[in-house]
N, C-alpha and C positions, 0 to 999 in steps of 0.2 A: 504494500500500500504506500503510495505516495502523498507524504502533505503538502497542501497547498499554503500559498501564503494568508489566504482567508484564516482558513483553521490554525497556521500559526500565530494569526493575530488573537482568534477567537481564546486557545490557551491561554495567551499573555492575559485577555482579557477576566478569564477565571480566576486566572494566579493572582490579578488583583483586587477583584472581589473578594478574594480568599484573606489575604490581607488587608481590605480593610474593614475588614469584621471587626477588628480591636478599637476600632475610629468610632460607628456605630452605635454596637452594642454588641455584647459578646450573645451570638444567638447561635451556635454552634453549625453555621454553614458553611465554615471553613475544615470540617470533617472529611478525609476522605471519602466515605460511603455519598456524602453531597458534590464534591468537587470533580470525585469520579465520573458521576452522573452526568455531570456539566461537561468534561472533558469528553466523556462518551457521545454527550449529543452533538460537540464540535464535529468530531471525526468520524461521525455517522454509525457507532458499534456501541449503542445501549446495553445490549446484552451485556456482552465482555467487560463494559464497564463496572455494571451493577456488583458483578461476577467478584472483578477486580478489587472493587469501591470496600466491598464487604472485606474480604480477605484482609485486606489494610488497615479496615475499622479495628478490626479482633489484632493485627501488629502493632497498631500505635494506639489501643485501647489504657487510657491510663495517663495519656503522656500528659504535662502538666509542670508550667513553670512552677517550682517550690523556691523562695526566695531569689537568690541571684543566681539557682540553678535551670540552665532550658534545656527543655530534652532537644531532639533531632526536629530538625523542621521541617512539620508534617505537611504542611502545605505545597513546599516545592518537592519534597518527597514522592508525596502520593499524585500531585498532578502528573512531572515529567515521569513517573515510574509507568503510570499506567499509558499515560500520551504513547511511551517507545513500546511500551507491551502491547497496547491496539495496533500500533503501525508493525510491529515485528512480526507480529501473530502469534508471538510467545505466549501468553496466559500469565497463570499466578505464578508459574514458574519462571518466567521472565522477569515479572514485576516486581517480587521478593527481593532479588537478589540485587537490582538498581535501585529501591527505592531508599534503602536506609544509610548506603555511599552519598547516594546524593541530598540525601535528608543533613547527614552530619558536614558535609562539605558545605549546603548551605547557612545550616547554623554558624560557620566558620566566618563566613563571612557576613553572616547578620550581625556577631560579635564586634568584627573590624569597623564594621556602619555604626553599630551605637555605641563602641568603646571614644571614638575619633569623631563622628559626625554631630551627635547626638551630647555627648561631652563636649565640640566647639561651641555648640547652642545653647548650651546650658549657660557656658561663659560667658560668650555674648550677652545673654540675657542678664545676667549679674551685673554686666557693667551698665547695660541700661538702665537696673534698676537704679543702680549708685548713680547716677545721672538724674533719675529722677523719670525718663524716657519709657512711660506706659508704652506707647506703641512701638516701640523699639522691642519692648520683652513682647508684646504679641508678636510681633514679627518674627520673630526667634523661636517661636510656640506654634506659629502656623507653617515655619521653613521646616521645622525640626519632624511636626506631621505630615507635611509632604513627601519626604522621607521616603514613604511608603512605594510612592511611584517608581522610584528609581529602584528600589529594595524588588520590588514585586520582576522587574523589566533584571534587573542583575542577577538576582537568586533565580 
């Protein structure tokens, strides 16, 4: 199966609805068993996805920031695992085995975005405050949630 660049957009498009579930409200649509689904209807194999969706639910069942601990991220995990396991024709034994490599690789670098990005905004916004510069710290509060977009198109 070959993807298009529609359905590549349509992923991208998942991956950030997936993340900005934390912007929102946490209303758990950013679940594999939902994102699957989403990804399935991109690249037209509901079936596999469901299939897929579940399988992943029951692997990353559990997972759960506990203080400045973050498990693997589930989000870019379960979307690209199941995206290259629809197009591969592999199944859950395709998906298994890519998803949790790239689950932790992209925690890897969600850590680098908010140790460095996220810590410059913070500063920024301190010195606005010391300034006195309300709109300077929203601006810092709304750069720093944007965030996401680039997170979602990176990860």
């Amino acid at each position: 199966m070959e993807v298009t660049i529609l359905q590549a957009v349509g992923i991208g498009l998942v991956a950030l609805f997936a993340y900005m579930v934390d912007t929102f409200a946490y209303a758990q649509w950013d679940r594999p068993i939902f994102t699957c689904l989403l990804v399935g209807l991109v690249l037209g194999d509901l079936e596999q996805a469901l299939i897929l969706g579940a399988n992943l639910e029951l692997l990353y069942m559990g997972t759960m920031s506990i203080g400045a601990a973050l498990p693997p991220d589930i989000y870019t995990g379960g979307i690209l695992g199941v995206a290259f396991a629809i197009v591969a024709g592999t199944g859950v034994e395709g998906a298994f085995p890519l998803c949790l490599p790239i689950a932790s690789l992209a925690l890897a670098v969600k850590q680098f975005l908010y140790t460095f990005f996220r810590g410059y905004c913070t500063h920024r916004a301190d010195h606005y405050a010391a300034l006195g510069d309300a709109d300077g710290v929203a601006r810092m509060h709304l750069f720093s949630l944007l965030m996401w977009i680039p997170m979602a198109i990176l990860v």
